[in-house]
C-alpha positions in Angstrom: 0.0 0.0 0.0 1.8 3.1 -0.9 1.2 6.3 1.6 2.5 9.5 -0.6 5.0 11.6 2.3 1.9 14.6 1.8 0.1 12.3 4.1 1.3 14.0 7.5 -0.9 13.8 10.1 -3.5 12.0 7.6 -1.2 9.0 8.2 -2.6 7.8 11.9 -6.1 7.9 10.7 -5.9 5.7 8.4 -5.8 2.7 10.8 -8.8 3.9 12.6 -10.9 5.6 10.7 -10.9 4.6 6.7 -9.6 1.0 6.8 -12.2 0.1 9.1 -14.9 1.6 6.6 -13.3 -0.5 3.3 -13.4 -3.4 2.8 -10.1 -5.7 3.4 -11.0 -7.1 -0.6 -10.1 -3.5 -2.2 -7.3 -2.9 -0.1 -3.8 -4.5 -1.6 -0.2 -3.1 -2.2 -1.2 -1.2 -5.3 -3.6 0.7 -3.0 -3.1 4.5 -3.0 -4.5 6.8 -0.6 -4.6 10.4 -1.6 -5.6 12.4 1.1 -5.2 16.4 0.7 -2.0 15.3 -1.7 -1.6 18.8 -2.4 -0.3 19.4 1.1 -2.2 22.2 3.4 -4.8 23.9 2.1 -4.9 27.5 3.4 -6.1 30.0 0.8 -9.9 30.8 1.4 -12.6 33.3 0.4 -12.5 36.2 -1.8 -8.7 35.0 -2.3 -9.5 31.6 -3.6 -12.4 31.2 -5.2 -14.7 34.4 -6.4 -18.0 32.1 -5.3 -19.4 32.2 -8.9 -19.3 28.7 -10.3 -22.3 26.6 -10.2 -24.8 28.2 -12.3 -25.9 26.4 -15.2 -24.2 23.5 -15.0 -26.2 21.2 -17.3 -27.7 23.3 -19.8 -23.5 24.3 -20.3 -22.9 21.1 -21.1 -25.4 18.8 -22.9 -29.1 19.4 -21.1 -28.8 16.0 -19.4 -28.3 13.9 -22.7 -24.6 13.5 -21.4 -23.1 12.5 -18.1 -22.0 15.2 -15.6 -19.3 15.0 -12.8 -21.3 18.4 -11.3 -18.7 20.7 -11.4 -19.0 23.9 -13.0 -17.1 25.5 -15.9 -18.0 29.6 -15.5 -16.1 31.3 -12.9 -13.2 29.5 -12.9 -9.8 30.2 -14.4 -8.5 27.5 -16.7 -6.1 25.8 -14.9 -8.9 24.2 -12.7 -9.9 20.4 -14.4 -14.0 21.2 -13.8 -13.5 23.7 -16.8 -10.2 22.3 -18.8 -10.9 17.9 -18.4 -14.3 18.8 -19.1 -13.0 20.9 -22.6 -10.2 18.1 -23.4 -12.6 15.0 -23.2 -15.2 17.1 -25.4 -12.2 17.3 -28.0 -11.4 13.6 -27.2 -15.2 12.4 -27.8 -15.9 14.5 -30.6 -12.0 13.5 -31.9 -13.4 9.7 -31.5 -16.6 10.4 -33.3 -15.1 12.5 -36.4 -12.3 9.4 -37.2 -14.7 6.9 -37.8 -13.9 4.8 -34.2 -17.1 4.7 -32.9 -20.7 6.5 -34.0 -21.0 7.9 -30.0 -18.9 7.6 -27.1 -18.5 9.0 -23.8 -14.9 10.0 -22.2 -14.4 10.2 -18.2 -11.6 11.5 -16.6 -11.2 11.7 -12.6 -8.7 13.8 -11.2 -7.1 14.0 -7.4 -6.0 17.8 -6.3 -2.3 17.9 -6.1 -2.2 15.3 -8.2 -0.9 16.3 -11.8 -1.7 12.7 -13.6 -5.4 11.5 -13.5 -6.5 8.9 -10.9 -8.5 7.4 -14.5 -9.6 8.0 -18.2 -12.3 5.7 -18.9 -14.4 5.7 -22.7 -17.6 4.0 -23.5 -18.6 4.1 -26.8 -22.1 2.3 -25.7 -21.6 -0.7 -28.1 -21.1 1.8 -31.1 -17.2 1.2 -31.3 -15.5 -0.1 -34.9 -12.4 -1.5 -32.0 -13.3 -2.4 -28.3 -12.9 0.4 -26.3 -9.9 -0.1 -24.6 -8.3 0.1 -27.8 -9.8 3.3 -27.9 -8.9 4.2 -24.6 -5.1 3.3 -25.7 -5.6 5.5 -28.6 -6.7 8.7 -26.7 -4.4 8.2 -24.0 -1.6 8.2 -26.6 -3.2 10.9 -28.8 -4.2 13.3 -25.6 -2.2 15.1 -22.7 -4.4 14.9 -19.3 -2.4 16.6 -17.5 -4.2 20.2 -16.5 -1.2 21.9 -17.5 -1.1 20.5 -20.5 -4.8 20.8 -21.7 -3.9 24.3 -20.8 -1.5 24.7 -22.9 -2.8 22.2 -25.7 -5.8 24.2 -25.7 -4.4 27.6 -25.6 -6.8 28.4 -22.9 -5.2 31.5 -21.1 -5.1 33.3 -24.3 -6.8 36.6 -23.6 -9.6 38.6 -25.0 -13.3 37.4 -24.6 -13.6 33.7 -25.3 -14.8 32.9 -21.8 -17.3 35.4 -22.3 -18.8 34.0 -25.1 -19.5 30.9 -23.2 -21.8 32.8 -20.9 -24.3 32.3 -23.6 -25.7 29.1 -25.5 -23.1 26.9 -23.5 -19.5 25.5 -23.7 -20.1 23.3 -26.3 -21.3 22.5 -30.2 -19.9 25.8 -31.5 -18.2 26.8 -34.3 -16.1 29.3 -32.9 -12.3 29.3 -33.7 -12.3 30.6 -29.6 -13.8 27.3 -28.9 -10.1 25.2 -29.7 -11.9 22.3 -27.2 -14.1 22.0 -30.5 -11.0 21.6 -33.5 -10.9 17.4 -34.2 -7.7 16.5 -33.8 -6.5 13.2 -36.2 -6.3 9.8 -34.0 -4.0 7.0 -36.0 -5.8 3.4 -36.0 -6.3 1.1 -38.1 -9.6 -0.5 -39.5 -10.4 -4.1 -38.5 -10.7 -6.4 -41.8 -13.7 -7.2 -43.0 
């Protein structure tokens, strides 16, 4: 079971409070625990967060035809995964979709604060897939950086001017907006099963 060093005083409680709660059967060497991995968390309020997310949330994204981890995109600055993971696995669906790999699909991706890799990428293309969808899985991971610095960058989303603003209106998504670079299909190399 690894134990990352941020643990600190997280470390004693793990014998009395969480193992007791799981179950012995999910608990094994590959275990990881990541609790508060970004270390001590001190920055509240106005300083941290301007308390304007959360409006919205579903009719920014798909209107409930599309899963939702319930975090919100508006009011946050782009390094934060609610707004960027949810941008990145739009371009990785839609990426899917355009290539021919499946006809729909859904992509997931978890994250842990502090933690720069994500804890998972999952994809379901809901039977619709041309390979299984871990192959597709394989292909996105290879073809996408999940990293929040990276879909920062990747996505050019601290360039200025008034993209964000443009979102505040008819959603995040389905536009055809050069602004809107979560929306550009990128090319994903595979190869077609034989007939």
């Amino acid at each position: 079971m690894y134990l990352p060093p941020s643990l600190g005083l997280a470390s004693p409680r793990l014998g009395s409070v969480i193992k007791p709660v799981i179950p012995e059967k999910y608990l094994d060497e590959k275990t990881i625990f990541h609790l508060n991995p970004s270390g001590r968390f001190v920055i509240g309020g106005p300083h941290g967060d301007a308390g304007l997310t959360g409006r919205k949330i579903i009719i920014d994204t798909y209107g409930g035809w599309g899963a939702h981890g319930g975090g919100a995109f508006s009011g946050k600055d782009p390094t934060k995964v609610d707004r960027s993971g949810a941008y990145i696995v739009r371009q990785a669906a839609k990426s899917i979709v355009a290539n021919g790999l499946a006809r729909r699909c859904i992509v997931q991706v978890s994250y842990a604060i502090g933690v720069p890799e994500p804890l998972s990428v999952f994809v379901d293309s809901y039977g619709t897939g041309k390979i299984p969808d871990k192959e597709i899985l394989k292909i996105v991971k290879e073809s996408f950086d999940f990293r929040p610095g990276m879909m920062t960058i990747n996505l050019d989303l601290k360039r200025g001017g008034n993209r964000f603003l443009k979102t505040a209106a008819y959603g995040h998504f389905g536009r055809d907006d050069p602004d809107f670079t979560w929306e550009v299909v990128k090319p994903l190399k595979w190869e077609k099963p034989q007939a």
